[in-house]
C-alpha positions, 0 to 999 in steps of 0.5 A: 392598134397597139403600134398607134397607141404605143405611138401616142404614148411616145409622141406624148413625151416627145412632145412635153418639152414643145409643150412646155415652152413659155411656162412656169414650174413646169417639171418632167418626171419618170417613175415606176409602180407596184399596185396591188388591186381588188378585181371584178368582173362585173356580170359574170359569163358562166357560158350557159351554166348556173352562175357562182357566188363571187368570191375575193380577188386580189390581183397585181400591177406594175407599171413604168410611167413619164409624168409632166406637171405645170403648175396645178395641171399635169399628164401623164402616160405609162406603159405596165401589166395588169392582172385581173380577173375574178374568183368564184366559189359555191353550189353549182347545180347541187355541188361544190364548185370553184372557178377562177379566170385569170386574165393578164394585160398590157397597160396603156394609160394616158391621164390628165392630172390636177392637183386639188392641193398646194405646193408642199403638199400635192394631192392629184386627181387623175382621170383619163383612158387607159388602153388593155392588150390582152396577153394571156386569159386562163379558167381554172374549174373543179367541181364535185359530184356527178350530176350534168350541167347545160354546158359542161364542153365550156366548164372542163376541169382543171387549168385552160387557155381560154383567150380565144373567148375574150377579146384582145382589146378593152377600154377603160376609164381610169380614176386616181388621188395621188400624194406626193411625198419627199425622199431624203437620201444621203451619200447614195446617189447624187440628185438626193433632194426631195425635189429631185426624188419623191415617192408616191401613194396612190387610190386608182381604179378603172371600169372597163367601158367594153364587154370583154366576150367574143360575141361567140361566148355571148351566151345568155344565162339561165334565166336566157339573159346576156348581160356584158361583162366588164372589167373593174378594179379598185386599188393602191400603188405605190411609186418612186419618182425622178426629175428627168431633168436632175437625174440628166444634170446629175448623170452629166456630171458623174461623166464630167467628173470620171473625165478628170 
């Protein structure tokens, strides 16, 4: 399944310039992101156990994308790492207990883009699917006091590999408003005017559409519930983009100029 997503991901910019073909403004871009997220795992799995209070989780993205815009609408697919998760902390069955499960993903987004603004000031609205490969997942529990709880097997102290209770494959569904912003560079590289350079803020955030649990790890709670866990997470990034087809004439030119 990741070699046919990868696969779109490359068809997708293989296919921009056919796309392209007979239209107007139309601009190719790559660029490169570093995010910093406030992360959920919504309905908790406490395998059995008394569920914790939730507590803040901030986790950390980055990501290498190709945008290409036509006028007022663009796409984009990029390929990065996202960490998410999320942090307890409270009383569990008369003690102090914290817990934190830490998963780490390989990012596949493919976004349909508009922009809501102009032309000097662009402001995009992105929305589209976005492919999760889980990489690593690790629970990290400590807790005081020595009275049993239902499942202590599932809770062991300290720090464990737990990818096994998660599944390798989530599907989210991504939302953005990105801004545009020019970079004015002197006597440092040679493509150094704002429609050649631009860098970007943006708001994301994207819902896990799948319950990330092995079904074996579908434990209902205390209460005999079982409610799905999904992945989410509100955030901003911030990025520097280049035009592939000036970052191209520029590299031409520094060959053509060392051949003289």
């Amino acid at each position: 399944m990741k070699n046919l997503f990868t696969a779109v991901f490359i068809v997708a910019i293989l296919a921009s310039p056919i796309f392209a073909l007979g239209q107007k403004n139309n601009t190719s871009w790559i660029s490169a992101d570093l995010g910093a997220n406030n992360t959920w795992i919504l309905n908790q799995n406490m395998y059995g156990n008394t569920e914790l209070p939730y507590s803040a989780t901030i986790g950390y993205s980055g990501e290498l994308s190709y945008h290409h815009f036509i006028d007022k609408y663009g796409y984009s697919a990029g390929l990065g790492i996202a960490n998410l998760g999320q942090n307890y902390e409270g009383e569990m069955a008369g003690a102090n207990a914290k817990r934190k499960v830490n998963l780490t993903y390989l990012e596949l987004p493919v976004m349909g883009m508009y922009n809501l603004g102009g032309k000097r000031r662009q402001t995009w609205l992105s929305v589209g699917p976005q492919f999760m490969f889980l990489l690593s997942a690790r629970q990290d529990f400590s807790r005081t006091g020595e009275r049993l709880i239902p499942h202590p097997e599932l809770m062991s102290q300290g720090s464990v590999n737990v990818i096994n209770r998660f599944k390798p494959v989530d599907i989210m569904l991504a939302f953005g408003l990105t801004n545009f912003f020019p970079i004015k560079i002197h006597d440092v590289i040679p493509y150094r005017s704002s429609e050649k350079i631009i860098w970007s803020l943006s708001l994301e955030g994207a819902l896990g559409l799948t319950d990330i649990n092995q079904k074996q790890f579908q434990i209902s709670n205390t209460h005999n519930v079982y409610a799905g866990s999904h992945n989410f997470y509100l955030g901003i990034r911030v990025g520097i983009m280049s035009n592939l087809k000036e970052m191209h004439n520029a590299i031409s030119n520094m060959f053509h100029r060392s051949e003289f």
